[in-house]
Every structure is written in structure tokens, then in C-alpha cells.
N, C-alpha and C positions, 0 to 999 in steps of 0.2 A: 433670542438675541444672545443669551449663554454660548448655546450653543455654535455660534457663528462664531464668537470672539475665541472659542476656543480654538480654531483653524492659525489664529493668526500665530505667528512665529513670536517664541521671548525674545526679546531686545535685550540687554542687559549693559547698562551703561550708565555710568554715576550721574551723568547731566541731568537722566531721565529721573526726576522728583516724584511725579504721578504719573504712571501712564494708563494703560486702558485693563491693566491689571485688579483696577479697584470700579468701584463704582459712585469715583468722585465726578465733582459737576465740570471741569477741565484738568486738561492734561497740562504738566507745568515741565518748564525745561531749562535746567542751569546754564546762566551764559558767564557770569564771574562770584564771586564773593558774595557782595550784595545786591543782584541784580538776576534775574528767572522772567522765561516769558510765559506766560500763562494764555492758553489757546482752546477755541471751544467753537463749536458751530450746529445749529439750530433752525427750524425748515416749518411754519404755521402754515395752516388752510385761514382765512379767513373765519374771524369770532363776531365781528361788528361789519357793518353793514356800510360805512363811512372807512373811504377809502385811505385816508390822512390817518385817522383814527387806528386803520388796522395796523400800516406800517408802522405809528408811534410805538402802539403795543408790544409790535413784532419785535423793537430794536431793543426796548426795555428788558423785554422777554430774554433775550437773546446776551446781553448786556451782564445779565441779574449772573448767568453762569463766573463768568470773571468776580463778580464779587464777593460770590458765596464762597469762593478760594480766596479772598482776601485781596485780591488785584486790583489795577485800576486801568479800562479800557485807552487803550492806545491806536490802532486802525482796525478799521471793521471792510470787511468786503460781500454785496450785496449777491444773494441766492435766489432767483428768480423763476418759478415753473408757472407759465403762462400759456391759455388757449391759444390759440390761433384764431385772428378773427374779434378776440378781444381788445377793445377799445381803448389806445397807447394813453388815453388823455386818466384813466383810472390807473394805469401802473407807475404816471406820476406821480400823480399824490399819494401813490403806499408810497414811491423811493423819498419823497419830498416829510411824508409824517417820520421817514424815519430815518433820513441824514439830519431832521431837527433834533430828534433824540437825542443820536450820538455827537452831534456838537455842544448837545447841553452838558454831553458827560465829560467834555472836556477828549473829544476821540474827535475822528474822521474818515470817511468813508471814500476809500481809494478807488471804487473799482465791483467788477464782480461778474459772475456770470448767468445766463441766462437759458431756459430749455423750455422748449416746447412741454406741454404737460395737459388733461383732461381738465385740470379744476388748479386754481388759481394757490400758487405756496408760496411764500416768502418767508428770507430770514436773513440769518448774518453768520461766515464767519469771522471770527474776532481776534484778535490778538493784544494782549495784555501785558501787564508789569507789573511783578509782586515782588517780595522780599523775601527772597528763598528759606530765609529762619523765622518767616513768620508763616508759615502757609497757613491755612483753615479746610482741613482736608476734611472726609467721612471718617478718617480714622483716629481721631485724636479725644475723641469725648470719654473724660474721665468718671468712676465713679463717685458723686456725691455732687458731682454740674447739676444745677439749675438747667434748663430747658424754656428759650425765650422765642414765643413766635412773634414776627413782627408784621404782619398784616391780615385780615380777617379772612375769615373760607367762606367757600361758596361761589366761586365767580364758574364755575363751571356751571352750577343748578341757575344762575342765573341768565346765563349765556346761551343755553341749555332752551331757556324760557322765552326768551328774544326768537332764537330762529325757528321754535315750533308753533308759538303764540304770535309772531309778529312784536310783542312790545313785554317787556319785564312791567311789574306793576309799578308806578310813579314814584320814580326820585329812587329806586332800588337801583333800575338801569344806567342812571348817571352816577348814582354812587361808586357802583363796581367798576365802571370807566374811570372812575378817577383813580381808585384803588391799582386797576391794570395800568395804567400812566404814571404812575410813582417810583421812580427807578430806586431800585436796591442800594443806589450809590451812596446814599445821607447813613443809611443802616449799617453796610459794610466799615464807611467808615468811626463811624460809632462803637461798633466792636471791635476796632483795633486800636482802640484807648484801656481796655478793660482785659482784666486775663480770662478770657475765650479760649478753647480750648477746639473746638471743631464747629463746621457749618455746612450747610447745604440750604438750597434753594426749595419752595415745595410749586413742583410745576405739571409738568404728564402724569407722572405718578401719582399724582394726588398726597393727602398728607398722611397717608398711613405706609406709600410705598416707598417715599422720600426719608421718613421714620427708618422705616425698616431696614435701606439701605445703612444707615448712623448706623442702627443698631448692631448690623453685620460687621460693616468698616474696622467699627470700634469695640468689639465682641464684649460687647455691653447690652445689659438692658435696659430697656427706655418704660416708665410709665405715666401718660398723661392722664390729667382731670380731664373728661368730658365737660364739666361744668364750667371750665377756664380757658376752653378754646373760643377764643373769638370771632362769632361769625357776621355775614351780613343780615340787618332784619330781615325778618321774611322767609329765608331759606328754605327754614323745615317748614314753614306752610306750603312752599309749591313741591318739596317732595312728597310730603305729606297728598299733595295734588295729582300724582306721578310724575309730574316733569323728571327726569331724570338724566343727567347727563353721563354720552352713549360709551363714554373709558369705563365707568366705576366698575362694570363687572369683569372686563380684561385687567385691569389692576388688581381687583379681587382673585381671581383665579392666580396671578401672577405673585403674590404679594401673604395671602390668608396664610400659608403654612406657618408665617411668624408674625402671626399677630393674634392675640387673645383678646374681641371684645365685650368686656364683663360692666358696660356701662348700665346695662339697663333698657337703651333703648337704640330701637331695631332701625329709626330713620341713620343713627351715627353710619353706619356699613356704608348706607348709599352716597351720605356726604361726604365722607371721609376716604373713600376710596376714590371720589370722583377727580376730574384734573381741575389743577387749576391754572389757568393764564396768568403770566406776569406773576406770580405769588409771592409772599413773603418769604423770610430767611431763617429756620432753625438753626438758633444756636443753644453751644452747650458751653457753660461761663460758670465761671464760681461762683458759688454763693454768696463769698461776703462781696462781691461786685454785682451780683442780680440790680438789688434795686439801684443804682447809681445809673446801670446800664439802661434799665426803663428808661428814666428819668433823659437820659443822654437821646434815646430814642425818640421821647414822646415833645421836645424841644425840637427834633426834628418835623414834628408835621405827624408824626406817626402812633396818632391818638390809640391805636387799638391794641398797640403790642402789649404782650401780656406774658407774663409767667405760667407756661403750661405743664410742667412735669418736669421728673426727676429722670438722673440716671441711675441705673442702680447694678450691681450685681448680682442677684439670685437665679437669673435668667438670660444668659448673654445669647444675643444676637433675636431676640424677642423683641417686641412692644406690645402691652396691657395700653388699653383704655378704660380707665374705671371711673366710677362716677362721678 
């Protein structure tokens, strides 16, 4: 993917806040003073099996980019790659699970286009509204930040588990559904009460490629507790099982040259590189705002967020996992 971006021509123009120069989660564009639109777009195979269900995911999924730049979703227009032959009464209810989405986020769904394709993808691009002096880029994460994750890993091994086993084991399945249906919006806006300093989303890449991007952005080093990431029960039992989900090792390859894992244990690699759907939001926040900013989180609904690692200097553009 480096590679390709590198073809493309420099732009060079003040409006342009973010462009595709970094490897933040949307590109943001000055329209006056106080006012930047932040734009992003996003393209799922089907994770669940429930067709309302998939597109919810899809719009959240899709949704979560704008927030993780601190914006707030304003029109979305639907992406649609569809068999031929495939039954119009299921590409309802994906478009129907996920103009409910983005009307919940306070957005709307204009429009959009559609292509013939082998295997079923949906998503959104989106169009947003942030505050040009407040952005939450990959590059802003200072050293001596706090490191806040705001929702648990694993919905890939979980996900993972569904479509090789037919079912996740009882009440894991519906947990992580609810977890992928929890939009980033209650969180994003959470951290824009507190002095945050940088965010990103943890989603294809998994949470060690998402890391690692911060790490780059903000030529900082990043290192989390293994013992303070939050994950779903169960996890490492079905890695532990082989279930494995089929990114972790393309992440890995993509990702391992800046990342040092000194946890101790050899399931973190498979978890932690795996993707995850809909994920939650690393952020990087001061210290003396960390706990306030739980507290801000966990009032939202968002029981699991947790204080996972520091930022540090001795290592920039690295992440350690230690124990």
C-alpha cells in the first residue's frame, strides 16, 4: 500500500490539515476558522451472518473513522459490491441496519453507489465536521500520555469462531455483537472534554498495527501492559483452540519490524495482531486527566475501558508489550 501512495502526486495547500501523507484514520480539509470537514471511506465482507446486523456494524465501523479525528458524522453515502443473482430482499436490510446507524449518529444517508462483485462488501463514505484546532490526529501523542483503550479485543477470534464453527460458545457471540454495535460516538465525545492529545481507531490492523501507526505518526514510543488489555472471556481459550483469525499473520508481517513482544506469552502475537471489527479508540491523554477520563467513559456504557500503557521516549516509532 506504501508503495502505491507513493505514485500519488504532493498536493500542497494550507486547507489540507491531513491528507493521505500520514497514516491517520481520515483526511481533514479547512473550509474557514472554525469549521474543517473530515472525510473517510470504508468497504466490509460480511462478519455476521444477520443481514440488519451486518450493515449496523458496517455504518459503526465506518462511522468510528470520523471520530477517532474527533469529528462528528454529517452525510454518509452507501458502497455497495453485490453478486448478481443475489436476493435484493437481504441488501435491504444491510442498507436498512445501517441508515439506522447513522441516523442514530445524528448523520444521513444521501445516496451511493453500487458494483457488481464475486462476494458481498459494504460500507460508507462519510463526510464529517470537526474543529480544525482541535483535531486528534496519529501525530499528536506526547511523551508522559496515558494510553486509554476503550473497548475489549478479540472480536476477530471471535468472529473468527462463528464462521469456521458455525456458533461462538454462549453469550461470547452476543457479547461481541453488542460490543461491534457500540458506536465510538459517546467515547470520541468524552475525549474532547479532557486534554487528549492523539487517537485512532483499532480496526484492520489489529491493536498492535493501529499502535504502531501512533507510534510512527507521533515518533514516540508506545508501551502497554499485557495484563491491562481488556479482552472478551474466552479469547485465548479458542486461540489457544487454533481458531485464528485469517489478517493476524498479514498484519504481522506488515507491522513486526516495530513492535517488540516481551510479554511472556506467545497467544498475545495471534490476538493482538488479529483485526478487529467496529473496535475501540486509543487514546493518548494526560495523566492528571487519565482517571476523570475513565470515569467520563465508563458513565457512558463503556464498562471495559481501561488504562493500557504509557508513552514514552527511549524508543520512538516502536511499541513494547510487556507484561
Amino acid at each position: 500500500m506504501t508503495l502505491a501512495l507513493n505514485k500519488l502526486l504532493t498536493v500542497s495547500d494550507p486547507r489540507i490539515l491531513v491528507g493521505h501523507g500520514s497514516a491517520d484514520d481520515a483526511g481533514v480539509l479547512q473550509i474557514d476558522e472554525s469549521l474543517a470537514l473530515v472525510n473517510t471511506v470504508d468497504l466490509l465482507a460480511p462478519i455476521v451472518d444477520d443481514a440488519y446486523d451486518f450493515g449496523y456494524i458496517a455504518a459503526v465501523n465506518c462511522l468510528s473513522d470520523i471520530y477517532a479525528m474527533g469529528g462528528d458524522p454529517l452525510v454518509a453515502l452507501n458502497v455497495v459490491g453485490w453478486p448478481p443473482g443475489m436476493d435484493p430482499e437481504i441488501l435491504g436490510d444491510v442498507l436498512k441496519g445501517s441508515q439506522e446507524a447513522v441516523l442514530e449518529a445524528g448523520a444521513f444517508v444521501l445516496g451511493g453507489h453500487t458494483f457488481q462483485d464475486d462476494e458481498i462488501r459494504y460500507g460508507l463514505a462519510v463526510t464529517g465536521r470537526i474543529d480544525p484546532r482541535k483535531i486528534f490526529s496519529n501525530a499528536g501523542a506526547k511523551v508522559g500520555d496515558d494510553l486509554v483503550l476503550t473497548k475489549p479485543l478479540g472480536t476477530g477470534t471471535v468472529v473468527s469462531c462463528t464462521i469456521s464453527r458455525g456458533a461462538a460458545p454462549p453469550g461470547m457471540f452476543q457479547e461481541t455483537l453488542d460490543v461491534m454495535k457500540t458506536s465510538n460516538g459517546s467515547a470520541s465525545r468524552a475525549m474532547r472534554k479532557f486534554d487528549a492529545h492523539a487517537c485512532t481507531d483499532v480496526t484492520g490492523f489489529g491493536f498492535l498495527g493501529h499502535s504502531w501507526e501512533l507510534a510512527q505518526g507521533s515518533e514516540v514510543g508506545l508501551e502497554f501492559s499485557a495484563k491491562a488489555l481488556p479482552t472478551f472471556p474466552g479469547v485465548r481459550d479458542l486461540i489457544r483452540e487454533g481458531i485464528v483469525d485469517g489478517s493476524h499473520k498479514m498484519n504481522m508481517n506488515s507491522f513486526q519490524q516495530g513492535v517488540r513482544l516481551e510479554s511472556g506469552d506467545p497467544l498475545d502475537e495471534t490476538m493482538l495482531y488479529s483485526s478487529e471489527t467496529s473496535g475501540g479508540l486509543i487514546i493518548a491523554v494526560d495523566p492528571g486527566d487519565t482517571e476523570a477520563m475513565l470515569d467520563a467513559l465508563k458513565e457512558e456504557g463503556l464498562e471495559k475501558a481501561a488504562l493500557v500503557g504509557k508513552v514514552v521516549d527511549d524508543h520512538p516509532g516502536v511499541v513494547r508489550l510487556l507484561p
